[in-house]
Every structure is written in C-alpha cells, then in structure tokens.
FILOSE-700855 format. One record per residue (C-alpha): x, y, z. Coordinates in nm, 2 decimals, decimal comma. Example, Ala and Ser with C-alpha at 12.3 -4.5 7.8 and 13.67 -1.06 7.14 Angstrom:
2
<<1,23; -0,45; 0,78>>;
<<1,37; -0,11; 0,71>>;
END
This chain:
380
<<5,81; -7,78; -20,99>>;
<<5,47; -7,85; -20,81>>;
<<5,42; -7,78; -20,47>>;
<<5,45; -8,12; -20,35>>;
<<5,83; -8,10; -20,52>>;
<<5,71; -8,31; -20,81>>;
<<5,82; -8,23; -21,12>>;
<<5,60; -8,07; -21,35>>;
<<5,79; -8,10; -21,68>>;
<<6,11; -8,20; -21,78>>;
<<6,26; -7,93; -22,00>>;
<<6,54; -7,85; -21,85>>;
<<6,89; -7,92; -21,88>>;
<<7,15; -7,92; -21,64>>;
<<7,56; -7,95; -21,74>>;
<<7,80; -8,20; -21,55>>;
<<8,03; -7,87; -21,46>>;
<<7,99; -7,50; -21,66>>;
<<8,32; -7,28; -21,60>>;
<<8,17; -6,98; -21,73>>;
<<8,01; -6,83; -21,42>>;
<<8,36; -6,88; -21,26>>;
<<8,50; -6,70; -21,54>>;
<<8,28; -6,45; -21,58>>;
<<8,34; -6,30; -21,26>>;
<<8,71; -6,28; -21,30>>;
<<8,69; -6,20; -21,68>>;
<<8,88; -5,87; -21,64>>;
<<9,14; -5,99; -21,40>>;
<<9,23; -6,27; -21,61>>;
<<9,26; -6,04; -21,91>>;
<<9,45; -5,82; -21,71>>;
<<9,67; -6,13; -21,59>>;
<<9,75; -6,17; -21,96>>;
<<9,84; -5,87; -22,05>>;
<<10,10; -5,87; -21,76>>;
<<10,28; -6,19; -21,90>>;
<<10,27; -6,04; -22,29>>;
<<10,43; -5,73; -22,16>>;
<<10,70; -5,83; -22,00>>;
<<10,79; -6,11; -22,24>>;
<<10,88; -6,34; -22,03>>;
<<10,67; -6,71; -22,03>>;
<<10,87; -6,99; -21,88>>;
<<11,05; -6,93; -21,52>>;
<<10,93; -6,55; -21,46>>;
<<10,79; -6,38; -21,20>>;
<<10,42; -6,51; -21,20>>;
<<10,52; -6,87; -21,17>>;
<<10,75; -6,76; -20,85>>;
<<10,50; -6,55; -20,68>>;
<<10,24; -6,84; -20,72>>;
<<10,45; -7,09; -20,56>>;
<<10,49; -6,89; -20,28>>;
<<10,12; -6,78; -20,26>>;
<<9,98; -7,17; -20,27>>;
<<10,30; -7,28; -20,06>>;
<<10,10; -7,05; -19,80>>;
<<9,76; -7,13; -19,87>>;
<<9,83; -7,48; -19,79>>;
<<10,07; -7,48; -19,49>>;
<<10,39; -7,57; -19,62>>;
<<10,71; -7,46; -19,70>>;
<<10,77; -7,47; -20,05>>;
<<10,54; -7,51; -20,41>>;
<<10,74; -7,61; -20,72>>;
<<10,50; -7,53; -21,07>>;
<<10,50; -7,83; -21,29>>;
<<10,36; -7,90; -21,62>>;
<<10,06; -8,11; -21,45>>;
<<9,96; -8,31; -21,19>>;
<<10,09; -8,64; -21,35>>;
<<10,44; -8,48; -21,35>>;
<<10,44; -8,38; -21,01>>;
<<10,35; -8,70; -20,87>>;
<<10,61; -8,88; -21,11>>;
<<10,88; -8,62; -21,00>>;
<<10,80; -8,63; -20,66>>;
<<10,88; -9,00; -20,68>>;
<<11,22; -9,03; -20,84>>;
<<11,31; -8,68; -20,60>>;
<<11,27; -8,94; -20,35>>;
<<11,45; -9,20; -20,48>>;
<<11,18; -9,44; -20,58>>;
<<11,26; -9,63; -20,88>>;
<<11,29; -9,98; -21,02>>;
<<11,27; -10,27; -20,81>>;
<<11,06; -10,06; -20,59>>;
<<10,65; -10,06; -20,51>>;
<<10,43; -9,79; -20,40>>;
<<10,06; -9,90; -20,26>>;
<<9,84; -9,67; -20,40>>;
<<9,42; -9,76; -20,40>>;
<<9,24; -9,88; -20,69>>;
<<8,94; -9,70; -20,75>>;
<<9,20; -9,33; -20,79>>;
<<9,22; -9,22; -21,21>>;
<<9,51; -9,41; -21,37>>;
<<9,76; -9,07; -21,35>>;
<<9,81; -9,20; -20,98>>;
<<9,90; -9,57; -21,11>>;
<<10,13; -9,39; -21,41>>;
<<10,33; -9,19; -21,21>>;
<<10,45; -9,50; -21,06>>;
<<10,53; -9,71; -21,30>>;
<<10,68; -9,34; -21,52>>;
<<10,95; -9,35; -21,22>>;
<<11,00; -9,72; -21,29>>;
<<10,86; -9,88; -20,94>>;
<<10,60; -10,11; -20,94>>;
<<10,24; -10,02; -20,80>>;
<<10,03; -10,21; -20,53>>;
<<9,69; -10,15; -20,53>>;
<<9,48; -10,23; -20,24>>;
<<9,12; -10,13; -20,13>>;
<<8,97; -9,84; -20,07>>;
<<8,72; -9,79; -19,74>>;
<<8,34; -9,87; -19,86>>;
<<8,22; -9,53; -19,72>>;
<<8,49; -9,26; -19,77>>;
<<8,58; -9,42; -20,11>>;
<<8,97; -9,35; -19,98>>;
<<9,24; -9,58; -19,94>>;
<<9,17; -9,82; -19,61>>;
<<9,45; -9,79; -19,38>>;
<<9,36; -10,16; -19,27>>;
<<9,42; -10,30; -19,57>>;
<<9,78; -10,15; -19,63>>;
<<9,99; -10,33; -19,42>>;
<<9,93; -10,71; -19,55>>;
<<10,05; -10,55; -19,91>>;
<<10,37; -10,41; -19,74>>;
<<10,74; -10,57; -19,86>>;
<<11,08; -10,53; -19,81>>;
<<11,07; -10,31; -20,13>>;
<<10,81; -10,12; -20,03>>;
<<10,91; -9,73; -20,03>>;
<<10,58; -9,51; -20,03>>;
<<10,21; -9,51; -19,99>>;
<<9,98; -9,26; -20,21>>;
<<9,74; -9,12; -20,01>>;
<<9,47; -8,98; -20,25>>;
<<9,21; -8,76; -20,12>>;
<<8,95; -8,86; -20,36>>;
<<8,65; -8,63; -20,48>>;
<<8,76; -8,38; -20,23>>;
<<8,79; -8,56; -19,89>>;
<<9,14; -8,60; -19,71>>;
<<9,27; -8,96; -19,65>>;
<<9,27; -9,12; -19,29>>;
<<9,60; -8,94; -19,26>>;
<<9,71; -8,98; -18,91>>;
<<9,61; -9,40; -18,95>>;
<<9,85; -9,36; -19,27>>;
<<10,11; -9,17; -19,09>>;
<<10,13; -9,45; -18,84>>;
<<10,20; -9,72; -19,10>>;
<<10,41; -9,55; -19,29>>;
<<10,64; -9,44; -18,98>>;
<<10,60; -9,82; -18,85>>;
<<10,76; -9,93; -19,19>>;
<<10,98; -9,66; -19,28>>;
<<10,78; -9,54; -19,59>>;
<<10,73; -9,21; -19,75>>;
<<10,41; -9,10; -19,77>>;
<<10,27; -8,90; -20,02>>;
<<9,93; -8,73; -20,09>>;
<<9,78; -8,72; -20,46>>;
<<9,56; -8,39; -20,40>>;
<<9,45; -8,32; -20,76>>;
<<9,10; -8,33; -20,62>>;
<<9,17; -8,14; -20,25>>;
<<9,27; -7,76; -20,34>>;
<<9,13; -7,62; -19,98>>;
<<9,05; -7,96; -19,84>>;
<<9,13; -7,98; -19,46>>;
<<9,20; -8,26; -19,21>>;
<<9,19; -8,19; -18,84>>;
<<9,21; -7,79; -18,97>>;
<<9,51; -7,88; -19,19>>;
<<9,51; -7,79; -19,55>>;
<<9,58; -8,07; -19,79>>;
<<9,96; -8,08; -19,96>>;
<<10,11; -8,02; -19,59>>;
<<9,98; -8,41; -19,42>>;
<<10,29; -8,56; -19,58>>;
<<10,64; -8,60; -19,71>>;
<<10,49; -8,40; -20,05>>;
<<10,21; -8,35; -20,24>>;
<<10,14; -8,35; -20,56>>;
<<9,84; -8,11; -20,73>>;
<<9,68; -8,12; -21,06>>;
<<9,57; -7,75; -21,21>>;
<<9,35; -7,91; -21,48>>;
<<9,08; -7,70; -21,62>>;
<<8,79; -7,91; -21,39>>;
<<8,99; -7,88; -21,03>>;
<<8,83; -7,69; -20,76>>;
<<9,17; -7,47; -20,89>>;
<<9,19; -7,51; -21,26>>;
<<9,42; -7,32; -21,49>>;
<<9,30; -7,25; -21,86>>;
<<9,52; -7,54; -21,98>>;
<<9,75; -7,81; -21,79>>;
<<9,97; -7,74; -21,54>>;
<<10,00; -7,87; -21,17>>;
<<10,31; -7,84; -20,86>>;
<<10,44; -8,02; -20,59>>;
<<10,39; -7,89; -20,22>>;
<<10,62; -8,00; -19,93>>;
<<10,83; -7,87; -19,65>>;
<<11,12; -8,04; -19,71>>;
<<11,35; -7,76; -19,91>>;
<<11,60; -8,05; -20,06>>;
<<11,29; -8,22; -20,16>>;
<<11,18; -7,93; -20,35>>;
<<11,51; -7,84; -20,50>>;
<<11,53; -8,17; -20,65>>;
<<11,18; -8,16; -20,78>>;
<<11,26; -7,82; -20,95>>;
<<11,60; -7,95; -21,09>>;
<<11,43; -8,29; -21,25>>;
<<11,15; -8,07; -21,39>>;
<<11,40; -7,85; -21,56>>;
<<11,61; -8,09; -21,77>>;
<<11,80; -8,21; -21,43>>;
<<11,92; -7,86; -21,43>>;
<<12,02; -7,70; -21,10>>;
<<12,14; -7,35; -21,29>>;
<<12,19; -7,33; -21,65>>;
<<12,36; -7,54; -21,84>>;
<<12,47; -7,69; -21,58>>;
<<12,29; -8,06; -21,51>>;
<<12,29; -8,28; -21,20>>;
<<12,04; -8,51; -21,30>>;
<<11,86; -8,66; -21,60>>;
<<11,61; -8,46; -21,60>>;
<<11,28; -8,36; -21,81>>;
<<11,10; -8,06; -21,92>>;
<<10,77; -8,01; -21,75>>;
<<10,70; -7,64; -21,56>>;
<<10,44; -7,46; -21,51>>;
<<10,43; -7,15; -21,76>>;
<<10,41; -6,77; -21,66>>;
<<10,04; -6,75; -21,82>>;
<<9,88; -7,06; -21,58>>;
<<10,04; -6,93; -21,35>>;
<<9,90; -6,55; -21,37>>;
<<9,57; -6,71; -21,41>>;
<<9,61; -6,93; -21,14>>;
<<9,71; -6,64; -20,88>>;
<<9,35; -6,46; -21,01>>;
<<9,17; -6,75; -20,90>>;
<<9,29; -6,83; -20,60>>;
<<9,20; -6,54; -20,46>>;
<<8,82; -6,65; -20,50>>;
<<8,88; -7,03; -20,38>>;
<<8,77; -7,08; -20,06>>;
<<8,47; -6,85; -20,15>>;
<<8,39; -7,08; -20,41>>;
<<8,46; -7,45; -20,26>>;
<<8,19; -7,28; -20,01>>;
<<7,97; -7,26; -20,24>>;
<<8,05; -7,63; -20,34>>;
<<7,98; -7,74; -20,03>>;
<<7,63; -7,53; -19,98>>;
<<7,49; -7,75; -20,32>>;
<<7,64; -8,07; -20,17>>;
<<7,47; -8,01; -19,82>>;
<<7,17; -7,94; -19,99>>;
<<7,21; -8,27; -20,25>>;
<<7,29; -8,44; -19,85>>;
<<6,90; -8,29; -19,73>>;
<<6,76; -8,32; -20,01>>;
<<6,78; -8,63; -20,18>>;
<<6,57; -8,86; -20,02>>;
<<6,57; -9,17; -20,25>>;
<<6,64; -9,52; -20,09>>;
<<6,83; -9,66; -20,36>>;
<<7,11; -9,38; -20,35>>;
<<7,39; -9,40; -20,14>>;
<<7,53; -9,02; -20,04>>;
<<7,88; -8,99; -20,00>>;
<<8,02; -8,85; -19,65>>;
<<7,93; -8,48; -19,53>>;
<<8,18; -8,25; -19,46>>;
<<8,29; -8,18; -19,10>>;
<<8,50; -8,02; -18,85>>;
<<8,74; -8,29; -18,87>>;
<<8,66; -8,37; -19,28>>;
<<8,66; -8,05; -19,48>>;
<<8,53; -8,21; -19,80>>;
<<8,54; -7,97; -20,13>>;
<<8,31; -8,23; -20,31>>;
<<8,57; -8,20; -20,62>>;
<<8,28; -8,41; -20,74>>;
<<7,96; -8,54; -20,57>>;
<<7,94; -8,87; -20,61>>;
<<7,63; -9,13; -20,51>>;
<<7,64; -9,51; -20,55>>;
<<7,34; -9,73; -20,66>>;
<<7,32; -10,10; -20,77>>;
<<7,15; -9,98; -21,10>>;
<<7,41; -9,70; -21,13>>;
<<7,37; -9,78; -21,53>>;
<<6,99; -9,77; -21,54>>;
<<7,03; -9,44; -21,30>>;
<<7,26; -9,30; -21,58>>;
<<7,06; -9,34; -21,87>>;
<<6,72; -9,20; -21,71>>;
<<6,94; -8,91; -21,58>>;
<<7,01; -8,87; -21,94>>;
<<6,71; -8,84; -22,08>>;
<<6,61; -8,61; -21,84>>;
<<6,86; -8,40; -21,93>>;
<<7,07; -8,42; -21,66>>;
<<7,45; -8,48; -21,74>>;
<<7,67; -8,75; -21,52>>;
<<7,98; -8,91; -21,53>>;
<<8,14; -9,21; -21,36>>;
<<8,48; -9,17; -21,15>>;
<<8,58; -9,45; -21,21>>;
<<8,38; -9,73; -21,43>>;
<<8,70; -9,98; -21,42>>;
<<8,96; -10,01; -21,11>>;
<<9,30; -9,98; -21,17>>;
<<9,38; -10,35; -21,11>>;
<<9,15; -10,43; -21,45>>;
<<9,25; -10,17; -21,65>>;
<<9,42; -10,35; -21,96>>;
<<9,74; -10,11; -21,88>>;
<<9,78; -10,31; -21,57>>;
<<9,71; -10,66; -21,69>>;
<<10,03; -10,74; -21,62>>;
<<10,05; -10,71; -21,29>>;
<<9,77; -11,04; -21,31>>;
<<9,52; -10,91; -21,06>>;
<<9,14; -11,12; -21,15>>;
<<8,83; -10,97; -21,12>>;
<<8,73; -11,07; -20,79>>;
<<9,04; -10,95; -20,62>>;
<<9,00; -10,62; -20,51>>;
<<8,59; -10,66; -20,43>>;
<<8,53; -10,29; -20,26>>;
<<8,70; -10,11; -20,57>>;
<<8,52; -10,30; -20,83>>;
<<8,15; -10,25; -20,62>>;
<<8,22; -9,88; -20,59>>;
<<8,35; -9,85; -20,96>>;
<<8,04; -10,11; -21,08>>;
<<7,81; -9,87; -20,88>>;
<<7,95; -9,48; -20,88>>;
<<7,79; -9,17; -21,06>>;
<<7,88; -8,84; -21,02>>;
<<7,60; -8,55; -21,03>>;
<<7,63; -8,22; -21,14>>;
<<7,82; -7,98; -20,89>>;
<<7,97; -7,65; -21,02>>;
<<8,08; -7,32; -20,87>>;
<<7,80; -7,10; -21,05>>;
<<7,51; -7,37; -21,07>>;
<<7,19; -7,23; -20,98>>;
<<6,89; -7,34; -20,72>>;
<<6,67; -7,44; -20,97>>;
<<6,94; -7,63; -21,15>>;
<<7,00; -7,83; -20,82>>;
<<6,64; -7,86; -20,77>>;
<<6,60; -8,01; -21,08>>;
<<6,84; -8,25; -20,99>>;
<<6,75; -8,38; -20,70>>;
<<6,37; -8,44; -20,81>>;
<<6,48; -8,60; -21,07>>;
<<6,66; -8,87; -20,83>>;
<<6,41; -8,85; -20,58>>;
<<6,14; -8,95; -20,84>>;
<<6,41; -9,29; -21,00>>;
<<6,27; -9,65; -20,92>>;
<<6,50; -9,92; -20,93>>;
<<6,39; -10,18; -21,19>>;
<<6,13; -9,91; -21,26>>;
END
C-alpha cells in the first residue's frame, strides 16, 4: 500500500473464510479429542456428546442442550416437540437461508414469511402481527449474520397472541442481547455446528437449547427414533444426533470462542472505521445492548453485482447471503407470493455481499480489503 492508503498493486488474494489458523492452534487438542473417542469405542450417545450439552447449556444461559445431527434437525424437532404440525403456520422472515423455511414445512406447518427491518436485516417486529391467524403457533426469530432479533418487541407479540417463540441461532454462537446469550431469549433454540459457524464441528451436527426440561426430553426422544429408553418408542421418531467425535471437537473449540468472536469483531470494527466509500452500506456495530459476532459481514450496494465481479478480479473472494428471498425461491412457489410482495427482502437480497471475515485473517488481508472498496466507483 502507498502511504496515502492507495493501493500499489493488486497481487494479493484474500479467501471468503480460511479455517486453518483456527485449526492450527488447536491441532493437538483435536487429535487428542480423537483419540479419546477411538479408545473408548463408543461414537453415538457417549460421554462427549453428554458433557457438551451440559457445557453449551451453560455457555448460553439455559437449562438444557440436546446434540442433533444439524441445525436443520434441531429446528424441525423443536417444532413437532412443540406440537406444531399441519394445518399450522409459523412467520419466519424472508431474507434467513431456506433451512429456516424447511424446518417448517419438514414438521408439516405452513410458513409465513414477512419482512425483515431495512437496517438490522432481522425480522421487523411491526410487520408480524398483520400476518398473524387463528392457526398461527410460533414465530422464528433468526439472529441473522450474528445479531440477536428485537427480542423483547417479539416477546410482546408472541405473549399477546399466545405463540411460541423460537430463535434460529445458527449464526449467534456467543451473541448477546441486553447481556443475554443467544438460545436462552425464547421457548428454544435451535443451533447449527456447520463447519463455517462462529462454532463449527469438522462435519454436520447442531442442538437445541431451552429451559424447558419436557421440552428437551421430547426433542431427545424424536431425535432418537421416538425413543424414550431402548426399545421402547413413544413417538415416531427419527434418527439425527450429534456423534461422540463432533462433539469432542466441539468441546475443544469452545473453549477458544469468545476469544475468537473477539477477534471477529476487532476486523468488523475496523471494516466499520475503515471503509469509507459512499456507495456501501455497513451493517450495524456491535454494542452494549447488540453483541454482534458478525457470523458474516455483510454491506449492501445498488451495484452489489458490479461490486462482486471487480472484488473478484481483485482477488478478493465474496458471497451473497441471500441472492433470492424465501418467498421466490421455486421451493415455495406454491405458497403464490409475486415479486413485489415482500419489497425490503428482495432490496436486501438484490443488494447484499458479504466480505471476507475469518478468525485468523491478517491486517494486511483486511487492509487489502478495504482499499479495494474504498477505491470501487459505481458505474465506474
């Protein structure tokens, strides 16, 4: 870079996300973790799954964890442990990835999508009530790219109406609201321990998080063929569990996680300085009442395409959470919602791009970055 914070050459490139540095640091530990699970022989229902759940039931605030096979599972079991099923509808926003939508329709209740807040990106707790019906049973409350829901506004609608409400935190591990940890705002919670989470496992798994122990009893029982002790079955169940090597590697990295969504949140706050360009739109700092994680950070610009491509050739890698809103997806097209008819989650999906943000990346890397945006012209 030249003084002035031009850029002198373009030869560098810079990965969406890189997991090595993370795994680097705990190489040993997570080879150690393995070795633990081969020796004792045991890989489904053992010890390391059981001492996780307590361990991230504590982390976040709440009573009880119950290890699933991912995050889509948990939110579809959470569901039918409530009771949700057919001729029922959840509202859920639009601009959230489809395993939200899925997990809905998987327990056999029908999903209402409304809009999400222009600045937050989250669901709008304004817009819920208009969408609310007799069968209504739950609202989804997902704490997109990092940052907790409205909850309390959602907590007063959904006690207003006599709904559950539920958070989808696949993208929260560690994210606070009023100094509460996401998966204990709600009836239950439902986390995803894909490989890219803030806590990611070397493979799928994911849990549910609530304090209600009936809740969780009947969450663990679906996930294990409707099984409340062996061979002996209470409900129609399915298999999905979280296995005793996730688990181990899980426990190994959550000992590092707040340490590293710091460091998350040190690259975003420098991204929030830094970037000075008028045609980007930030997303929302962190704060005392807001603990965003920035799962991802994720500007907005009216050439978001254009923005993408020069990115590209730069040599800086992006993605876009979410291109297409739920209501348009062509898995949904039966639920006849027009373009046109959720405007705020089709501008955000016509206009999002996530930048690179990973535990691990280094100052030149975000420096790179960030001239590179600085230096984009719209139409240019």
């Amino acid at each position: 870079m030249t003084e002035d914070g031009s850029a002198q050459g373009w030869d560098m490139n810079v990965l969406f996300a890189d997991f090595r540095p993370m795994h680097e640091e705990v190489r040993s530990e997570l080879d150690e973790a393995y070795r633990r699970v081969m020796d004792r022989s045991r890989f489904i229902q053992g010890e390391e799954c059981a001492a996780f759940e307590r361990e991230f039931a504590a982390y976040c605030g709440a009573g009880h964890c119950v290890g699933v096979a991912s995050g889509l599972d948990a939110l579809c079991l959470l569901l039918r442990a409530l009771g949700i099923g057919a001729g029922d509808e959840v509202i859920l926003p639009s601009n959230t990835f489809i395993a939200t939508a899925l997990a809905v329709t998987y327990a056999g209740a029908v999903p209402v999508f409304v809009e999400p807040e222009w600045e937050s990106c989250n669901i709008d707790p304004g817009r819920i009530e208009p969408a609310v019906t007799e069968r209504t049973k739950a609202i989804i409350a997902v704490h997109l790219q990092g940052r907790a829901a409205d909850m309390d506004a959602l907590q007063e609608i959904a006690k207003r109406h006599r709904l559950f409400l539920l958070e989808d935190a696949a993208q929260a591990h560690g994210a606070t609201y009023k100094g509460r940890r996401a998966g204990a705002l709600s009836d239950g919670a439902a986390f995803s321990f894909y490989p890219g989470k803030n806590l990611g496992a070397l493979g799928d798994g994911g849990c549910v998080v609530t304090n209600n122990k009936r809740l969780a009893d009947k969450v663990r029982a679906l996930g294990n063929y409707g099984s409340d002790f062996k061979y002996h079955h209470i409900y129609k169940g399915v298999n999905s569990r979280l296995d005793e090597l996730q688990a181990a590697f899980l426990r190994v990295k959550l000992l590092r996680l707040d340490r590293w969504n710091r460091e998350r949140q040190k690259i975003a706050a420098r991204y929030l300085t830094e970037i000075k360009n008028p045609c980007i739109k930030l997303p929302l700092p962190s704060s005392e009442e807001y603990g965003h994680l920035y799962h991802v950070f994720a500007v907005r610009c009216e050439a978001r395409d254009e923005l993408e491509r020069y990115l590209s050739e730069k040599g800086v890698c992006t993605v876009k959470h979410y291109p297409i809103p739920m209501h348009l997806q062509e898995a949904y097209r039966d639920l006849r919602l027009p373009a046109g008819s959720l405007p705020v989650a089709e501008k955000i999906s016509r206009t999002i791009l996530s930048l690179p943000l990973f535990y691990g990346m280094t100052p030149d890397e975000a420096a790179y970055v960030i001239t590179a945006i600085n230096e984009f012209q719209c139409g240019g």
